[in-house]
C-alpha positions as CSV (number, residue, x, y, z in Angstrom):
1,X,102.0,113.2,51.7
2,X,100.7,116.4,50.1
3,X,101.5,115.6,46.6
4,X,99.0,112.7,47.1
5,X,95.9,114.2,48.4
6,X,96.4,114.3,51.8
7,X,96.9,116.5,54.7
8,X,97.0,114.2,57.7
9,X,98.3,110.7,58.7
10,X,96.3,108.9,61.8
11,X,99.2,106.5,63.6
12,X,98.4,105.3,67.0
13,X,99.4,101.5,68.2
14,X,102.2,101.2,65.3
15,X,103.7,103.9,66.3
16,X,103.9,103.5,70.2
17,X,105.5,99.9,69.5
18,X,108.7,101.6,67.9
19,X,111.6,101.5,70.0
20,X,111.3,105.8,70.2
21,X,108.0,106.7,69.6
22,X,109.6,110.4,69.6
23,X,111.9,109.9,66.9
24,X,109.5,107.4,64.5
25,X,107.1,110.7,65.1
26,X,109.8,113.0,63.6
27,X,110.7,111.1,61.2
28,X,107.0,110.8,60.1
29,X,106.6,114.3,60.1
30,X,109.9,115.1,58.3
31,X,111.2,117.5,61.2
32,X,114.7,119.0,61.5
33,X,117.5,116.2,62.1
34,X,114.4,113.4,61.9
35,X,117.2,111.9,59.1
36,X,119.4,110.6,61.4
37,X,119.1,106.6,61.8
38,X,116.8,105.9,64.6
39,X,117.7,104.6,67.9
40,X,118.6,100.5,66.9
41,X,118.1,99.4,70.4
42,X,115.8,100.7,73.0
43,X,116.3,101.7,76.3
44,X,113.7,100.8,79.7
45,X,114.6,101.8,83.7
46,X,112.7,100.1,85.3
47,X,111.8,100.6,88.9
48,X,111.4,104.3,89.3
49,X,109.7,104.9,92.9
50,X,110.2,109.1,93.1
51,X,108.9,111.8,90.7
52,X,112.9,113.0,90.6
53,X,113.8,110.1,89.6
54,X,110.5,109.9,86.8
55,X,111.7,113.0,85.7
56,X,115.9,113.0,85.5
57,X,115.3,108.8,83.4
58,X,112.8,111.0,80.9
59,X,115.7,113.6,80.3
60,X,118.5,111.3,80.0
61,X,117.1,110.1,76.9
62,X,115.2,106.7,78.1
63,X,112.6,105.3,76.1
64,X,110.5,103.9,78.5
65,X,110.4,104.2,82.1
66,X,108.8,101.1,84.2
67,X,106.3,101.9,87.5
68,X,106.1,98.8,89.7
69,X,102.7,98.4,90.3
70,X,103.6,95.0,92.1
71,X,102.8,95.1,95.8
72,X,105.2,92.5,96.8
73,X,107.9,94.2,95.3
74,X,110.4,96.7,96.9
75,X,110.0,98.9,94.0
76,X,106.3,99.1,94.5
77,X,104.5,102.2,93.4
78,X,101.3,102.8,95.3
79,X,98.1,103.2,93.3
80,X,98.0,107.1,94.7
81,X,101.1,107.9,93.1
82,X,101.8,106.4,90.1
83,X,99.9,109.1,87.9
84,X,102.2,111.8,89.6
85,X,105.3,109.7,88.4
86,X,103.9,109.1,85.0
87,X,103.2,112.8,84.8
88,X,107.0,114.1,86.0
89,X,108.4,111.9,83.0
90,X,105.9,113.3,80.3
91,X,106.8,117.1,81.8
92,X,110.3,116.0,81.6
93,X,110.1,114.5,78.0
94,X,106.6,114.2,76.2
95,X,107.5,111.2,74.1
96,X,108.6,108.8,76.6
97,X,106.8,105.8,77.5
98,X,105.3,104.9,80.4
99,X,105.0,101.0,81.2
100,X,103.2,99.8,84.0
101,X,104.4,96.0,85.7
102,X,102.4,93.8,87.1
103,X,102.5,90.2,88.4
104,X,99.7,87.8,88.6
105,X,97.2,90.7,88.6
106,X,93.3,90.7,87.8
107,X,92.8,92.4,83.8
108,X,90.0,94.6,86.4
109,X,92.8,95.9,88.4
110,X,95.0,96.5,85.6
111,X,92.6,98.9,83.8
112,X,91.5,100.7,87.6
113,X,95.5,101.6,87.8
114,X,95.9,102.4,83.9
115,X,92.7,104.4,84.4
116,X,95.0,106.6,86.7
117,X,98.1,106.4,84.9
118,X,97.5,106.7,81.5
119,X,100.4,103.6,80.8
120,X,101.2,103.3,77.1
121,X,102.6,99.9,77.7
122,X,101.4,96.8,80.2
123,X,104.0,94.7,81.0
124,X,103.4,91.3,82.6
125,X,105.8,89.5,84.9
126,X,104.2,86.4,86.7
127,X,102.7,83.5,85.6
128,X,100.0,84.7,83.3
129,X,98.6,82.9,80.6
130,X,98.6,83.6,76.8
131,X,95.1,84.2,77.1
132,X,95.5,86.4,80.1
133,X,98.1,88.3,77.3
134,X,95.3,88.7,75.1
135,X,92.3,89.9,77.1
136,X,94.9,92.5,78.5
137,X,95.5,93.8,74.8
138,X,91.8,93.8,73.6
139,X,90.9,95.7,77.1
140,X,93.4,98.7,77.1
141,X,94.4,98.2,73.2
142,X,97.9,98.6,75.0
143,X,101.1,96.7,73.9
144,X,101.9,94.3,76.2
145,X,105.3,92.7,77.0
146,X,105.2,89.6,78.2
147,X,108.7,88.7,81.0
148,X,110.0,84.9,81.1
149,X,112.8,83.4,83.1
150,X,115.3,81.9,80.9
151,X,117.2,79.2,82.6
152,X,118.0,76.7,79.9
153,X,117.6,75.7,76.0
154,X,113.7,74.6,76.9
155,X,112.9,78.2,77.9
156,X,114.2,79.5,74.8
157,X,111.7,77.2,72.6
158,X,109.2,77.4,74.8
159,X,108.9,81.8,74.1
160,X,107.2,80.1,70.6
161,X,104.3,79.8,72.4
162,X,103.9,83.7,73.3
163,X,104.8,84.2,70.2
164,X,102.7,81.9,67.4
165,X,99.3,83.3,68.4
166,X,100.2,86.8,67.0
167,X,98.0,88.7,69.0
168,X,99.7,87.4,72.6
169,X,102.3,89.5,73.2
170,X,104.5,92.5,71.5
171,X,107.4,92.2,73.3
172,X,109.1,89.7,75.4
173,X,111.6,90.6,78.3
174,X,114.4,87.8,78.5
175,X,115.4,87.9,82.7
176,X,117.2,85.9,84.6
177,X,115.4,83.6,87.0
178,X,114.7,85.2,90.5
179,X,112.8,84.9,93.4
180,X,111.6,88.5,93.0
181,X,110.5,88.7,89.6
182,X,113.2,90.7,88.2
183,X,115.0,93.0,90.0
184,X,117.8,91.6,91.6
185,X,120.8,92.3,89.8
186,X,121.2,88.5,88.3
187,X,122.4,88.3,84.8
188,X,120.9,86.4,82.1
189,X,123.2,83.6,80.6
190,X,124.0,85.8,77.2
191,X,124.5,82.4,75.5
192,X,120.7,81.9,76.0
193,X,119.8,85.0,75.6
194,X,121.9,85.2,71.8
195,X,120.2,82.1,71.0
196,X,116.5,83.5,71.9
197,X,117.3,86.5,69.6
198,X,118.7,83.8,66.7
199,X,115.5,81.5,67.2
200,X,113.0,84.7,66.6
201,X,115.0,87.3,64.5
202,X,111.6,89.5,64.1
203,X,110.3,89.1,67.7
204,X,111.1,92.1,69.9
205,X,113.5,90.8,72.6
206,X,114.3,93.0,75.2
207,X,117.2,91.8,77.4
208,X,117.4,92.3,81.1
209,X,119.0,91.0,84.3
210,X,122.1,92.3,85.8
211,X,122.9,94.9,83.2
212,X,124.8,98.2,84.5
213,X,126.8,101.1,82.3
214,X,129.7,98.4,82.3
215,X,128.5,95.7,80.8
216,X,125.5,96.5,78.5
217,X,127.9,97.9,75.5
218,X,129.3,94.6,75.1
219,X,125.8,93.0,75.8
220,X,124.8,94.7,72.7
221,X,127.2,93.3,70.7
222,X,127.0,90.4,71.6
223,X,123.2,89.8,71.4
224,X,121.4,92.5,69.8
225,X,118.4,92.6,71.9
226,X,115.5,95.0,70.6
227,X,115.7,96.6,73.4
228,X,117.6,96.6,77.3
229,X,115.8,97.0,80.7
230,X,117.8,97.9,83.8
231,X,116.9,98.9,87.4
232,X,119.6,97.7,90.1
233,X,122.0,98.9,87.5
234,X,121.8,102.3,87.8
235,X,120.4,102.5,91.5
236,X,121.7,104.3,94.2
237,X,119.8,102.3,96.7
238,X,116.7,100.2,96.2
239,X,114.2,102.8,95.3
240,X,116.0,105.3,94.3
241,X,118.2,105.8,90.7
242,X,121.6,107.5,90.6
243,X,121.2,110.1,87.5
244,X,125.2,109.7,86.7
245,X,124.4,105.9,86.1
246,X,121.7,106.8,84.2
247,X,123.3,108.7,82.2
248,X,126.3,106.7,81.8
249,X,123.5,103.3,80.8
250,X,122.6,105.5,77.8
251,X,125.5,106.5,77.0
252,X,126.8,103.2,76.5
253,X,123.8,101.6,74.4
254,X,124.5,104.6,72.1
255,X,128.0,104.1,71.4
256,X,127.0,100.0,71.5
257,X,124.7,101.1,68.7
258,X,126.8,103.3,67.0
259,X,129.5,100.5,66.9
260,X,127.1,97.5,66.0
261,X,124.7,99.6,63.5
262,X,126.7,102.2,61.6
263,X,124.6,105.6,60.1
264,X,123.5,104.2,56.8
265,X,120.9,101.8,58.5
266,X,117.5,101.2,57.1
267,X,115.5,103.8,59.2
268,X,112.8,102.3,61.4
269,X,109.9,101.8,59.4
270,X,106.1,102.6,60.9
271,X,104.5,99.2,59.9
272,X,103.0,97.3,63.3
């Protein structure tokens, strides 16, 4: 970078769509160890209700941490307390990403709880509208990942139509169908969810729905989703994580990657 002129690089949205915006920073800035391949799959909890729990998913090595800000759900994060969560994973790990879920909520009432939170992702779970996609994005300037049931072949061609505007959506989170939006512990059929990744080999797939420590290694191999999203999976109880499971989830996507994407992988390139 010096040797042609310059003394400073500006990245912002490109670089908080990588799977670890930590590491795609060090590797921009050529720190110590920044060499070694880049996380291939990215990890999301999802559900944290407790700054604890905020705190111990930041340190285990998570990529992005998920605040329900659905009031229906049993995860739900009230408005007072999300920034307090979203501030005990930063402390606990700067680069981690903070995504804030919502379902069928007003683009207003998305900003007033960003607005506290500071969420560097918006993730939308309910019935909204490619449109409703887009006004979110030009709004916050936020990636947004867009959930959708998958329950059959239709589902699968039907993500095209998240995905052909270009501007829609940056991710979308494969779950099984479920009463309450997500959650509940219900696997996605992987034969659907291997033919989603097929269909749209450069869209960002993120795979959820009944994955735990035990079964998202061979989930992995079998699928390899951008990314994995768990919450009942590593949970002690309903609102509340178990750190051991935690830590045994990213344990297993790492060896899962280590096994599916050996060390002399492209490294993750900076390019939205």
């Amino acid at each position: 970078m010096g040797a042609a002129g310059a003394h400073a690089v500006l990245v912002g949205e490109a670089l908080m769509r990588q799977p670890s915006p930590g590491r795609a920073l060090a590797e921009l800035r050529g720190q110590a160890g920044a060499a070694a391949p880049a996380p291939r799959v990215a990890i999301k909890v999802c559900g944290v209700t407790v700054p604890d729990d905020a705190a111990m998913v930041a340190a285990a090595g998570v990529d992005y941490v998920g605040l329900n800000c659905w009031p229906a759900s049993r995860r739900h994060v009230v408005p007072d307390r999300l920034a307090l969560l979203a501030g005990a994973a930063r402390a606990a790990r700067p680069e981690i990403a903070v995504v804030g879920l919502f379902v069928d909520a007003y683009v207003d009432e998305i900003a007033a709880l960003h607005a506290a939170a500071r969420f560097d992702v918006v993730q939308l779970h309910g019935d909204e509208s490619v449109e409703t996609c887009q006004a979110v994005r030009r709004r916050l300037g936020l990636p947004v990942w867009k959930a959708v049931a998958i329950a059959g072949a239709d589902d699968v061609a039907g993500l095209r139509r998240w995905l052909e505007p270009g501007d829609a959506v940056d991710a979308i989170l494969l779950d099984a169908p479920s009463a309450g939006r997500g959650g509940s512990g219900t696997r996605i059929d992987p034969a659907l969810a291997t033919a989603a990744v097929r269909a749209y080999p450069s869209a960002r797939l993120v795979l959820a729905g009944g994955l735990d420590p035990d079964n998202v290694g061979a989930a992995i191999a079998e699928i390899r989703p951008w990314a994995v999203d768990v919450a009942s999976g590593v949970e002690l109880g309903p609102r509340l994580k178990d750190p051991e499971r935690v830590r045994a989830f990213v344990a297993a996507v790492r060896a899962a990657e280590r096994e599916a994407w050996p060390p002399a992988a492209v490294p993750v390139s900076l390019d939205p």
